[in-house]
N, CA, C and O atoms as a GROMACS GRO file, in nm:
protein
  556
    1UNK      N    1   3.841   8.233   8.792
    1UNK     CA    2   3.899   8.216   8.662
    1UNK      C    3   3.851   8.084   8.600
    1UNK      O    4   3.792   8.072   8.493
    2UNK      N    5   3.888   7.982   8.688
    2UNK     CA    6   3.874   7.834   8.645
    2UNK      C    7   3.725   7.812   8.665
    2UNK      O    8   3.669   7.746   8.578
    3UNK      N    9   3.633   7.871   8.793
    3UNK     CA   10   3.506   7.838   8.827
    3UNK      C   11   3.504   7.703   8.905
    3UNK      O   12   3.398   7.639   8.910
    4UNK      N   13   3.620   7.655   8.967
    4UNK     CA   14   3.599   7.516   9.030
    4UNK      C   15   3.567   7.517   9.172
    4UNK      O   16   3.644   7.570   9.252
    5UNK      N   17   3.470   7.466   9.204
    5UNK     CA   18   3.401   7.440   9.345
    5UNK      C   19   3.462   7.386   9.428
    5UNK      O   20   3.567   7.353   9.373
    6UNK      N   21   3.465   7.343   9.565
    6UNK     CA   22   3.521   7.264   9.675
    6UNK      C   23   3.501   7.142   9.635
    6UNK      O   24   3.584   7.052   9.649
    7UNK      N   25   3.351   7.126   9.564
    7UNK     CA   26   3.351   6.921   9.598
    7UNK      C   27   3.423   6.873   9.411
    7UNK      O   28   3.429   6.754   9.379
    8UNK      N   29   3.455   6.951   9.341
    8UNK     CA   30   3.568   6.950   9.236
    8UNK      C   31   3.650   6.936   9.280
    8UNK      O   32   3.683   6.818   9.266
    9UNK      N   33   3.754   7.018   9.364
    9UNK     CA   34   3.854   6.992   9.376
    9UNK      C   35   3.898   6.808   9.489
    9UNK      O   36   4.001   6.740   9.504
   10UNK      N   37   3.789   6.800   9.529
   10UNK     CA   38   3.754   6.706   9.637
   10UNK      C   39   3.739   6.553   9.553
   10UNK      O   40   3.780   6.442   9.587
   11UNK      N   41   3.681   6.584   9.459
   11UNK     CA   42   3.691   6.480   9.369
   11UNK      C   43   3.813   6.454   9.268
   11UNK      O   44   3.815   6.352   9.198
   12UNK      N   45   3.890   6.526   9.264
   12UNK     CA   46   3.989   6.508   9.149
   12UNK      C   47   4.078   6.447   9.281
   12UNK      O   48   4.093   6.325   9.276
   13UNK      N   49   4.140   6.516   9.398
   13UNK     CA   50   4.182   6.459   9.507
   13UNK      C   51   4.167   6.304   9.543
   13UNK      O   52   4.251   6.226   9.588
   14UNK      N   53   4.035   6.285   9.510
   14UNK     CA   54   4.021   6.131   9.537
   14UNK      C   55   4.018   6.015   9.428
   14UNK      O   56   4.022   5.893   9.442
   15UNK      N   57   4.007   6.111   9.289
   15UNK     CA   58   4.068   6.017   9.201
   15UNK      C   59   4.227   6.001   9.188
   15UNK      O   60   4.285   5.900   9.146
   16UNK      N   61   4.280   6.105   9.226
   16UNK     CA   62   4.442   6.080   9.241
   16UNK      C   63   4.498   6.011   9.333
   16UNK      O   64   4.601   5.946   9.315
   17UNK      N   65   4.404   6.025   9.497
   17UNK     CA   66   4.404   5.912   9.561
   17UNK      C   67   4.418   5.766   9.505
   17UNK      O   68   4.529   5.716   9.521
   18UNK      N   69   4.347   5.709   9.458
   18UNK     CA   70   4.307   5.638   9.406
   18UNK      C   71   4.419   5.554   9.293
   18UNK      O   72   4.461   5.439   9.285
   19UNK      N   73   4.437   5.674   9.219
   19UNK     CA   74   4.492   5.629   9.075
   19UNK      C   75   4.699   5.637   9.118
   19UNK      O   76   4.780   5.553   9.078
   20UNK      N   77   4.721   5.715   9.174
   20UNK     CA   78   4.876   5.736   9.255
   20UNK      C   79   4.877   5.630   9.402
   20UNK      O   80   4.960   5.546   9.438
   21UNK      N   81   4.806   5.655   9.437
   21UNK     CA   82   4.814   5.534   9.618
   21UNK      C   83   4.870   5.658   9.678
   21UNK      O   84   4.897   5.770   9.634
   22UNK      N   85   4.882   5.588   9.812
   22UNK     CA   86   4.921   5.726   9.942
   22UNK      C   87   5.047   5.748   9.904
   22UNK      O   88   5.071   5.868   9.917
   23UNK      N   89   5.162   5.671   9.853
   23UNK     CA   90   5.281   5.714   9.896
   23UNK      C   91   5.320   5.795   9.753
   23UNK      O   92   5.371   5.904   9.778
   24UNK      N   93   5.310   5.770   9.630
   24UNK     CA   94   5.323   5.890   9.550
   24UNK      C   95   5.229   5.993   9.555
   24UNK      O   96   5.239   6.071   9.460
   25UNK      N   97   5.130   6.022   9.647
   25UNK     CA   98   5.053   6.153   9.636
   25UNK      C   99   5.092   6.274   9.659
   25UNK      O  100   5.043   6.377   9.613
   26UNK      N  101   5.203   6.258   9.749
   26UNK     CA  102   5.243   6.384   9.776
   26UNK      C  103   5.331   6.450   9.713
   26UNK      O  104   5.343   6.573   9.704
   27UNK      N  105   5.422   6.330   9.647
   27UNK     CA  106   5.521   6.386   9.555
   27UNK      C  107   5.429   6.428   9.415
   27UNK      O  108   5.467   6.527   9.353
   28UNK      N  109   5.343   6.373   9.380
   28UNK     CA  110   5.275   6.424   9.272
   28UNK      C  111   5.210   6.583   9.317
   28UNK      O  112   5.235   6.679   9.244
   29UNK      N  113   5.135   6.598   9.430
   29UNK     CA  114   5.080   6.768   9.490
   29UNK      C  115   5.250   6.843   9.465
   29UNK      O  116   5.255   6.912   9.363
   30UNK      N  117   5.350   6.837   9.525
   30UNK     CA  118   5.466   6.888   9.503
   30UNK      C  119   5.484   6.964   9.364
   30UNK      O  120   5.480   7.084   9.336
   31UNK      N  121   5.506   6.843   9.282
   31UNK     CA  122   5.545   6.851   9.141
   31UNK      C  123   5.419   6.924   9.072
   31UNK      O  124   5.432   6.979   8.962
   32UNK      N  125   5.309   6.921   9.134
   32UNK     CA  126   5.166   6.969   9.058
   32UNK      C  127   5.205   7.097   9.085
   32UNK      O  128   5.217   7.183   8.998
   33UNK      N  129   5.225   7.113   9.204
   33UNK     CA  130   5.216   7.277   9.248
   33UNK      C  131   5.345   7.356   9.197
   33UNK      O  132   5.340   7.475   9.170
   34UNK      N  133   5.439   7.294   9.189
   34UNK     CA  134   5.563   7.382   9.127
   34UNK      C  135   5.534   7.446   8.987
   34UNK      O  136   5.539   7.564   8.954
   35UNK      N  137   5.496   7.322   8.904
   35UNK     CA  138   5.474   7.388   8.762
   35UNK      C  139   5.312   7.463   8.782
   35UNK      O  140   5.257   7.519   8.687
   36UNK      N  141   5.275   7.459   8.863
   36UNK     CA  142   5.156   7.557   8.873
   36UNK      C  143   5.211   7.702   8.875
   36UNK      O  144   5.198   7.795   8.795
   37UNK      N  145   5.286   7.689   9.011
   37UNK     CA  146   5.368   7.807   8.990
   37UNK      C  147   5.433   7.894   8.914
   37UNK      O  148   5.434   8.017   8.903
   38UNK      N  149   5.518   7.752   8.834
   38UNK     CA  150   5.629   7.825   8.740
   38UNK      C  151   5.560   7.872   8.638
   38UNK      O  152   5.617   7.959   8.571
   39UNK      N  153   5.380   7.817   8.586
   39UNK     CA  154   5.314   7.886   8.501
   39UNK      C  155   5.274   8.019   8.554
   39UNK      O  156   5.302   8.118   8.486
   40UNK      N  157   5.232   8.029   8.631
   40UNK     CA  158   5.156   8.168   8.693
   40UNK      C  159   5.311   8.292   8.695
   40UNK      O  160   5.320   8.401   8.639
   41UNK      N  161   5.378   8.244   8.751
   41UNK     CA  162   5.502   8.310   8.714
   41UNK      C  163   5.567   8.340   8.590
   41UNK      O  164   5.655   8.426   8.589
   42UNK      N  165   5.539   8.287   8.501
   42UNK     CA  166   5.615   8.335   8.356
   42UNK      C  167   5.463   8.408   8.324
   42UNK      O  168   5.489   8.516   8.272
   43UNK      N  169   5.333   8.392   8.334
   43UNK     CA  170   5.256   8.482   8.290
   43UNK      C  171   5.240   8.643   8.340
   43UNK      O  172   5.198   8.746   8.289
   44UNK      N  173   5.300   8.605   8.470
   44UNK     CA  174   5.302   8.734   8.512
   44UNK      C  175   5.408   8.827   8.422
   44UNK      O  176   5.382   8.935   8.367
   45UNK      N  177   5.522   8.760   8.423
   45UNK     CA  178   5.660   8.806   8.394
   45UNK      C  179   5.612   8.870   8.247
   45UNK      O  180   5.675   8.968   8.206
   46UNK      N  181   5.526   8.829   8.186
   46UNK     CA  182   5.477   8.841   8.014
   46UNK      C  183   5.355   8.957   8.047
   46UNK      O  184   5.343   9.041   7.958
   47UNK      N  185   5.274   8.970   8.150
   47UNK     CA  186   5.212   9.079   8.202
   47UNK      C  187   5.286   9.195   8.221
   47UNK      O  188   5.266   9.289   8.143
   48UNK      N  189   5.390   9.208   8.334
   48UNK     CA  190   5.493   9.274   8.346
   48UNK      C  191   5.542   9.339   8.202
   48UNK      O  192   5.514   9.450   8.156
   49UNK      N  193   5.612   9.250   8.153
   49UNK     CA  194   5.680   9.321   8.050
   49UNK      C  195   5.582   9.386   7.890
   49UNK      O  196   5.623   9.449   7.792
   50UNK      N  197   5.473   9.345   7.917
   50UNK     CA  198   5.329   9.358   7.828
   50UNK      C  199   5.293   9.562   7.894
   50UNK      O  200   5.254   9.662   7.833
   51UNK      N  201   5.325   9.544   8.009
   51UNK     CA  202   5.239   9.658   8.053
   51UNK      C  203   5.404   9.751   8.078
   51UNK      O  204   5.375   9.867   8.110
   52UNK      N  205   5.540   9.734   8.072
   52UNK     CA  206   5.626   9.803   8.063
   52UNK      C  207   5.613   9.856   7.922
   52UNK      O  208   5.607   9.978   7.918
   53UNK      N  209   5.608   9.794   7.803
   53UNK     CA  210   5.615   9.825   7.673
   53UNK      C  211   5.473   9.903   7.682
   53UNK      O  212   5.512  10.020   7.692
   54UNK      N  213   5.375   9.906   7.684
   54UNK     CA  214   5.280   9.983   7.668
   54UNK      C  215   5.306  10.110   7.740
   54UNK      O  216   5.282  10.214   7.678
   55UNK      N  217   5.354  10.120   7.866
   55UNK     CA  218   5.415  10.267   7.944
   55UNK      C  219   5.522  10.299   7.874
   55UNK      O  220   5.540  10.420   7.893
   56UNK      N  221   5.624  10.248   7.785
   56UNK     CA  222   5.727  10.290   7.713
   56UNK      C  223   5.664  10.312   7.582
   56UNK      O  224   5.744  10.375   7.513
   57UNK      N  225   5.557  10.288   7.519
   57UNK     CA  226   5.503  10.400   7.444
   57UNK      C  227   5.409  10.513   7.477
   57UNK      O  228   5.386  10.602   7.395
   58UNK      N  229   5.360  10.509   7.588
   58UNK     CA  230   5.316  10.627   7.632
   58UNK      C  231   5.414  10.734   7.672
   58UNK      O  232   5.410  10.856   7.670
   59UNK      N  233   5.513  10.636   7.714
   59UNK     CA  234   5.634  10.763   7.758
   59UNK      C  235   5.670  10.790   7.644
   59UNK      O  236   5.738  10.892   7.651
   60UNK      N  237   5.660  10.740   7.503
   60UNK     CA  238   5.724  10.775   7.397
   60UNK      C  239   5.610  10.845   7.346
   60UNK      O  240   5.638  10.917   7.250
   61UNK      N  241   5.499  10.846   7.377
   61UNK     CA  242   5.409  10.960   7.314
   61UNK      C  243   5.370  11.071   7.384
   61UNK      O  244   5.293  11.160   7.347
   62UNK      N  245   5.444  11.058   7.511
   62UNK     CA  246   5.370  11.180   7.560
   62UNK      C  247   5.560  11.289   7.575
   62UNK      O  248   5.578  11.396   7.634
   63UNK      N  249   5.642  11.221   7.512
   63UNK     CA  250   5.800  11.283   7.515
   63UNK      C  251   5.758  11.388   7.332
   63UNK      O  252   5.824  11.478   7.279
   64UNK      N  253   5.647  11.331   7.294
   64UNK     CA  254   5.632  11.362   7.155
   64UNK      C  255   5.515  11.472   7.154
   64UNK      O  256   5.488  11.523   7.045
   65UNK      N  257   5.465  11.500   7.236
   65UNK     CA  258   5.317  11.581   7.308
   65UNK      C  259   5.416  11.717   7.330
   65UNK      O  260   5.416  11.829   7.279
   66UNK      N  261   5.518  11.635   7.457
   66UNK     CA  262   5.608  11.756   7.503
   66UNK      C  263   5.678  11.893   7.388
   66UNK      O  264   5.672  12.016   7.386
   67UNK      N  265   5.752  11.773   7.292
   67UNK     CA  266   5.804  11.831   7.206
   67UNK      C  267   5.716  11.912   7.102
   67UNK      O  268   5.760  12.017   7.054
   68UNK      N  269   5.608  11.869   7.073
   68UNK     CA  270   5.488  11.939   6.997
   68UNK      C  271   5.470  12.080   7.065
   68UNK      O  272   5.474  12.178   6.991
   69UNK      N  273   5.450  12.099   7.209
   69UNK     CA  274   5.405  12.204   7.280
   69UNK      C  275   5.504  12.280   7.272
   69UNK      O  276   5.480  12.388   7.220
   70UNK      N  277   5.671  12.253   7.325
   70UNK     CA  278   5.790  12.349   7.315
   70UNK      C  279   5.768  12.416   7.172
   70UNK      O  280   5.794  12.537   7.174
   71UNK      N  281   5.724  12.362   7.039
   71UNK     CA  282   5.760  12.381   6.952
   71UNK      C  283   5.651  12.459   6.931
   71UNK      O  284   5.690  12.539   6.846
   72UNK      N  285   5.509  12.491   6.962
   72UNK     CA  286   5.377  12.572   6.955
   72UNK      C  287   5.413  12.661   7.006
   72UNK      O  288   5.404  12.768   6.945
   73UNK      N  289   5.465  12.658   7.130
   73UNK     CA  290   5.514  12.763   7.232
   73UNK      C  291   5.602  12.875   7.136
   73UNK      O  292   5.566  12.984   7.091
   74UNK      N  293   5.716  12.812   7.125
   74UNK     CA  294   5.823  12.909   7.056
   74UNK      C  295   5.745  12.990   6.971
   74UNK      O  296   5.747  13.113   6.977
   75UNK      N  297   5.656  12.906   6.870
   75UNK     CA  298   5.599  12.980   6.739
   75UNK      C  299   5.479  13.124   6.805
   75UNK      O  300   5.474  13.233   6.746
   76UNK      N  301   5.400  13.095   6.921
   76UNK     CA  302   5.297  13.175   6.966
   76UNK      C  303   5.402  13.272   7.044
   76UNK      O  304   5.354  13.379   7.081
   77UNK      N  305   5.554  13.246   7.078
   77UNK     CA  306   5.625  13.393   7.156
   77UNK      C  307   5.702  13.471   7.023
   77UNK      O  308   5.746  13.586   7.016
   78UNK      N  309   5.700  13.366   6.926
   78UNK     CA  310   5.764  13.494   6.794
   78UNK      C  311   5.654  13.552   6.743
   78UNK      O  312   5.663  13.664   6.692
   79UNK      N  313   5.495  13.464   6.753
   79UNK     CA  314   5.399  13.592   6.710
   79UNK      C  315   5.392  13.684   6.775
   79UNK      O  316   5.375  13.785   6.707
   80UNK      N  317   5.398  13.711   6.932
   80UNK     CA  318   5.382  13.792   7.000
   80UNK      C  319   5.517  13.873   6.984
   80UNK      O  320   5.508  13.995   6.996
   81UNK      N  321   5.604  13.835   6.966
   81UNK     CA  322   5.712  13.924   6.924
   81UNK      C  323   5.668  14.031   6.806
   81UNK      O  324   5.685  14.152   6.793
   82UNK      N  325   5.610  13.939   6.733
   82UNK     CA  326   5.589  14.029   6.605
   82UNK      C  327   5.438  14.129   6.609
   82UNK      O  328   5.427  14.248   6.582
   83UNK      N  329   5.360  14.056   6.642
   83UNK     CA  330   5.270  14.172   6.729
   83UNK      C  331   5.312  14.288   6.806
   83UNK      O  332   5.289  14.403   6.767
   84UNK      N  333   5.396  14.254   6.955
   84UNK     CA  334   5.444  14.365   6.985
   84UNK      C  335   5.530  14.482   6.879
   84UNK      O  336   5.532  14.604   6.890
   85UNK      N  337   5.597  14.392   6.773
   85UNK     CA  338   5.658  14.482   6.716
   85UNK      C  339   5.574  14.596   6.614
   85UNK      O  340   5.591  14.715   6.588
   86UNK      N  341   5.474  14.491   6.571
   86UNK     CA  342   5.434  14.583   6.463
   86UNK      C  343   5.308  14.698   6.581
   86UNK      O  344   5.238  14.776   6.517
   87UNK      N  345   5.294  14.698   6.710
   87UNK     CA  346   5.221  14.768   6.775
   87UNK      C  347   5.308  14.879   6.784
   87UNK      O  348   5.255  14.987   6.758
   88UNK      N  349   5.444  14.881   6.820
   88UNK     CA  350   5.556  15.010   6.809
   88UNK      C  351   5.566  15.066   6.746
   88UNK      O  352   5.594  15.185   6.761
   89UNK      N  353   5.539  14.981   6.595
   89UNK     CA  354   5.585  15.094   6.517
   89UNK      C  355   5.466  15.176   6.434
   89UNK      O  356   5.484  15.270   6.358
   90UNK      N  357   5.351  15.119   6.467
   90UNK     CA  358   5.217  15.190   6.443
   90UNK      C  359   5.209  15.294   6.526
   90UNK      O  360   5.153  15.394   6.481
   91UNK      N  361   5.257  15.299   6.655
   91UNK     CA  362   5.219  15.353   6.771
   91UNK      C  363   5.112  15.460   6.738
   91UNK      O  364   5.118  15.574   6.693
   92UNK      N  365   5.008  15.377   6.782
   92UNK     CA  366   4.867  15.440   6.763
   92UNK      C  367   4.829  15.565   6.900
   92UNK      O  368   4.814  15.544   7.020
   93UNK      N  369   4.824  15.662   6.841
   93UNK     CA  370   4.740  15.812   6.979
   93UNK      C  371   4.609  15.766   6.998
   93UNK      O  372   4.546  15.713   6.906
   94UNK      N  373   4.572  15.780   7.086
   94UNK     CA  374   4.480  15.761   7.184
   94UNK      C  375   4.333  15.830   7.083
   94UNK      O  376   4.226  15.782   7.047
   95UNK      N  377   4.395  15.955   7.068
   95UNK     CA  378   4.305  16.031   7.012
   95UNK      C  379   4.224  16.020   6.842
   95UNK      O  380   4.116  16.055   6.795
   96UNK      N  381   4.360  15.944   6.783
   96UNK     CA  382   4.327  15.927   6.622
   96UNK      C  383   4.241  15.749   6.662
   96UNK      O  384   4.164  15.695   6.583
   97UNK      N  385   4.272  15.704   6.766
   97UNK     CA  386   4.227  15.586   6.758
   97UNK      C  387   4.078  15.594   6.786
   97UNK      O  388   4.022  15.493   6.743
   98UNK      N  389   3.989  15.688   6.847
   98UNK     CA  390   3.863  15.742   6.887
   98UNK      C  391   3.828  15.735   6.735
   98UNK      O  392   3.792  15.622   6.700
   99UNK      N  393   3.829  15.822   6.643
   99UNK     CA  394   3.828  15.848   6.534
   99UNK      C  395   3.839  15.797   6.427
   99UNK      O  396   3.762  15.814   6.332
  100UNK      N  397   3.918  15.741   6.430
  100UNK     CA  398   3.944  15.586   6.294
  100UNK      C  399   3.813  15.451   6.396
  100UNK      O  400   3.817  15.335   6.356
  101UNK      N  401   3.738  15.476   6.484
  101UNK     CA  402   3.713  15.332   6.529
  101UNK      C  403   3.548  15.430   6.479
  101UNK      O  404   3.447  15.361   6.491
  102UNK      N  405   3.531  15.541   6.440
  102UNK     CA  406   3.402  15.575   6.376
  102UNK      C  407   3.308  15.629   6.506
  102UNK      O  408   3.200  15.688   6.494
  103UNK      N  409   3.371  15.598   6.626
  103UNK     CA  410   3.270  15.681   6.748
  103UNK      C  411   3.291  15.814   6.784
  103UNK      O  412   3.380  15.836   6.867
  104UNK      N  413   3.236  15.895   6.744
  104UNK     CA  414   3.279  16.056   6.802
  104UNK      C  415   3.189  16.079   6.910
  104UNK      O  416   3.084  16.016   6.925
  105UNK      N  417   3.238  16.182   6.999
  105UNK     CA  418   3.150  16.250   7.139
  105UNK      C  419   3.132  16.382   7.113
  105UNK      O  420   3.214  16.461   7.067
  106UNK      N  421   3.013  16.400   7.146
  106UNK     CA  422   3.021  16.582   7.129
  106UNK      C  423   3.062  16.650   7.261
  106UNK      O  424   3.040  16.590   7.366
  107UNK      N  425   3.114  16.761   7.264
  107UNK     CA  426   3.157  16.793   7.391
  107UNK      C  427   3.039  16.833   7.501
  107UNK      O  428   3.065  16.913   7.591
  108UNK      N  429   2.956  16.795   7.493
  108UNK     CA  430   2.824  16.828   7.557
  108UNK      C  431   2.794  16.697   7.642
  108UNK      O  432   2.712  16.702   7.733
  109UNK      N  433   2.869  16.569   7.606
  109UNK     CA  434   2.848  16.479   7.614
  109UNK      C  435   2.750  16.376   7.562
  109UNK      O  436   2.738  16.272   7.628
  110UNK      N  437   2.671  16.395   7.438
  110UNK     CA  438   2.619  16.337   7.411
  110UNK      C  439   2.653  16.256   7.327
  110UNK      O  440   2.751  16.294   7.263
  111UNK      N  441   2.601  16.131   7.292
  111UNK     CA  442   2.741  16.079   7.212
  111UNK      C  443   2.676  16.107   7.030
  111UNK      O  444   2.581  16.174   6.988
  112UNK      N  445   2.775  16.024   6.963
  112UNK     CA  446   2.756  16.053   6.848
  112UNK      C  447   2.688  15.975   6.752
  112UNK      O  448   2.584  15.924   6.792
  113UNK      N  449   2.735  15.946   6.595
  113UNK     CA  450   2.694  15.850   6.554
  113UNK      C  451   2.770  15.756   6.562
  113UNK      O  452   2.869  15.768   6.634
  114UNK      N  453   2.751  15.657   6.503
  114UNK     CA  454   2.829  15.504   6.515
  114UNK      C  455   2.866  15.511   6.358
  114UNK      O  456   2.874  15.399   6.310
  115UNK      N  457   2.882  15.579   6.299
  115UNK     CA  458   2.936  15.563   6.166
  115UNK      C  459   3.011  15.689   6.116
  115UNK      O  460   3.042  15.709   5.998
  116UNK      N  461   3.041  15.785   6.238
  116UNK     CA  462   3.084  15.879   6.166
  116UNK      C  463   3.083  15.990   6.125
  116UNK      O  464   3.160  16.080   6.159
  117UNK      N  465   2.976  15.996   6.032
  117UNK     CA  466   2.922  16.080   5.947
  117UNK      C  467   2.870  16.161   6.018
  117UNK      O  468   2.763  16.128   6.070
  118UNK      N  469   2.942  16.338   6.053
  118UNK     CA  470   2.858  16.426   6.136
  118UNK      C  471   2.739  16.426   6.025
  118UNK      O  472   2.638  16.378   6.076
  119UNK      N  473   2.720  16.464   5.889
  119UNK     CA  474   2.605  16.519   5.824
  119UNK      C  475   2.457  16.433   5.834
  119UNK      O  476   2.343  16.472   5.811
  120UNK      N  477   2.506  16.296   5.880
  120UNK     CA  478   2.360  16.207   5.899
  120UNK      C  479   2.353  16.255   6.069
  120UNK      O  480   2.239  16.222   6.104
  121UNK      N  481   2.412  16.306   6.167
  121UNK     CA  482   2.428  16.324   6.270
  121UNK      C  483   2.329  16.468   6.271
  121UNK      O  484   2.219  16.467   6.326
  122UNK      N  485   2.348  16.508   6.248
  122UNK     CA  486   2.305  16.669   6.157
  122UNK      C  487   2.151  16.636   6.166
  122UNK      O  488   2.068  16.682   6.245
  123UNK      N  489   2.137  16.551   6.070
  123UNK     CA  490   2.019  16.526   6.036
  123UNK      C  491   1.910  16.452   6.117
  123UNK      O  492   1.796  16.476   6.077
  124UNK      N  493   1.918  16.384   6.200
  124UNK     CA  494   1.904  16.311   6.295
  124UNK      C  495   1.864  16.415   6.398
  124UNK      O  496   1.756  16.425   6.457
  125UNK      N  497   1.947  16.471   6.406
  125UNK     CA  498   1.918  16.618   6.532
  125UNK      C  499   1.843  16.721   6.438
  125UNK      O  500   1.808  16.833   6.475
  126UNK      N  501   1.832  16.693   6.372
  126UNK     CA  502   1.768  16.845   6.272
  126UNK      C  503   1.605  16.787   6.290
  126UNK      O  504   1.506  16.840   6.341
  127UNK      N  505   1.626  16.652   6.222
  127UNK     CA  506   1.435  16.544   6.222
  127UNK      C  507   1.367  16.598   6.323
  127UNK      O  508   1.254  16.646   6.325
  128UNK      N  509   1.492  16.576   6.454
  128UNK     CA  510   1.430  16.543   6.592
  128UNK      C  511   1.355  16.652   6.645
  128UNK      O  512   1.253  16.662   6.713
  129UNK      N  513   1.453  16.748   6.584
  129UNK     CA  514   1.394  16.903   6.610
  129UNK      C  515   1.236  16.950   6.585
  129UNK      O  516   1.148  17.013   6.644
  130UNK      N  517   1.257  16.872   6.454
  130UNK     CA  518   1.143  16.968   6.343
  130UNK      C  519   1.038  16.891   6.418
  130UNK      O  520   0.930  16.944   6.443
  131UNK      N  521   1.066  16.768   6.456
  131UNK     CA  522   0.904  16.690   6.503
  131UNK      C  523   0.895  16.720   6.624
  131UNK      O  524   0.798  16.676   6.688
  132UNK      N  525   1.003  16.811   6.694
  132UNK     CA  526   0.935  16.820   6.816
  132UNK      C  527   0.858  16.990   6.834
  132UNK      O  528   0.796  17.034   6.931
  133UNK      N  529   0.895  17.062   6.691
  133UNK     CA  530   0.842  17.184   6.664
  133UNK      C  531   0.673  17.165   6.660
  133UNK      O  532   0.586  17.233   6.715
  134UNK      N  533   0.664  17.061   6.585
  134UNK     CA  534   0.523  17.005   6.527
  134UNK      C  535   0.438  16.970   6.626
  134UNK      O  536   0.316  16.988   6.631
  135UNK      N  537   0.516  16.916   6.707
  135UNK     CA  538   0.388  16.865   6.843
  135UNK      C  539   0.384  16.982   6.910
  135UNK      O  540   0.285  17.009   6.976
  136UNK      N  541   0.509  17.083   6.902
  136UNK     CA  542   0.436  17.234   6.998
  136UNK      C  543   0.386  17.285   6.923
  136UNK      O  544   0.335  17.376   6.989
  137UNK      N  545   0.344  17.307   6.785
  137UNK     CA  546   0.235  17.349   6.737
  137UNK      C  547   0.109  17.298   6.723
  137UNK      O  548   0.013  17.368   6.692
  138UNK      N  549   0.102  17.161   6.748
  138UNK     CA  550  -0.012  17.141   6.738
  138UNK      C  551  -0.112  17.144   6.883
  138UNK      O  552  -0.233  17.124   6.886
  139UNK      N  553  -0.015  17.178   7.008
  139UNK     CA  554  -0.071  17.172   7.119
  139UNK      C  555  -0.166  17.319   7.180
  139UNK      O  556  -0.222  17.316   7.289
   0.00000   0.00000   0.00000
């Protein structure tokens, strides 16, 4: 944090030597080190309560996430309510639903058109015919 070396601290030691004499040195290390303490301790205490308030708005944003989702939720089970409902009362046959979706089968199994329309269906099989009349005549 500070970046101070051994022969730093070695030197400030021997100017306090120096500048205190032996017999207040120790009471001065004492008194140095307490309020060292009592600083590192109230910073923590301001860390602490720095990083409680920041989790007490996360807890206050994610109590607000919660409530967002209950409230999406409800709305996506009354659509599905209302989906299911309006599926009842359509109640679509199996068979008209083939039919309204434009795919018919012939009972031969071949399938049909994609639009519907037996008369282009007709025609399609009628083309196919005539050109395949043409190549047995010309063979």
């Amino acid at each position: 944090m500070l970046d101070i070396g051994f022969t730093e601290l070695l030197l400030v030691a021997v100017i306090a030597l120096v500048v205190l004499g032996p017999e207040r040195l120790p009471q001065a290390i004492r008194t140095t080190a307490y309020w060292v303490g009592k600083i590192r301790r109230s910073f923590q205490s301001v860390k602490e309560e720095l990083e409680r308030e920041i989790d007490a708005d996360g807890i206050k944003q994610q109590l607000h996430n919660e409530a967002v989702m209950k409230e999406l939720n409800k709305t996506r089970e009354q659509f599905q309510s209302q989906i299911n409902d309006l599926k009842k009362s359509v109640s679509i046959d199996p068979a008209e639903d083939q039919t309204s979706s434009g795919v018919t089968t012939s009972p031969k199994g071949e399938s049909g058109s994609v639009s519907g329309d037996d008369s282009v269906e007709k025609k399609v099989v009628n083309g196919t015919s005539a050109h395949l009349s043409k190549e047995e005549g010309g063979q």
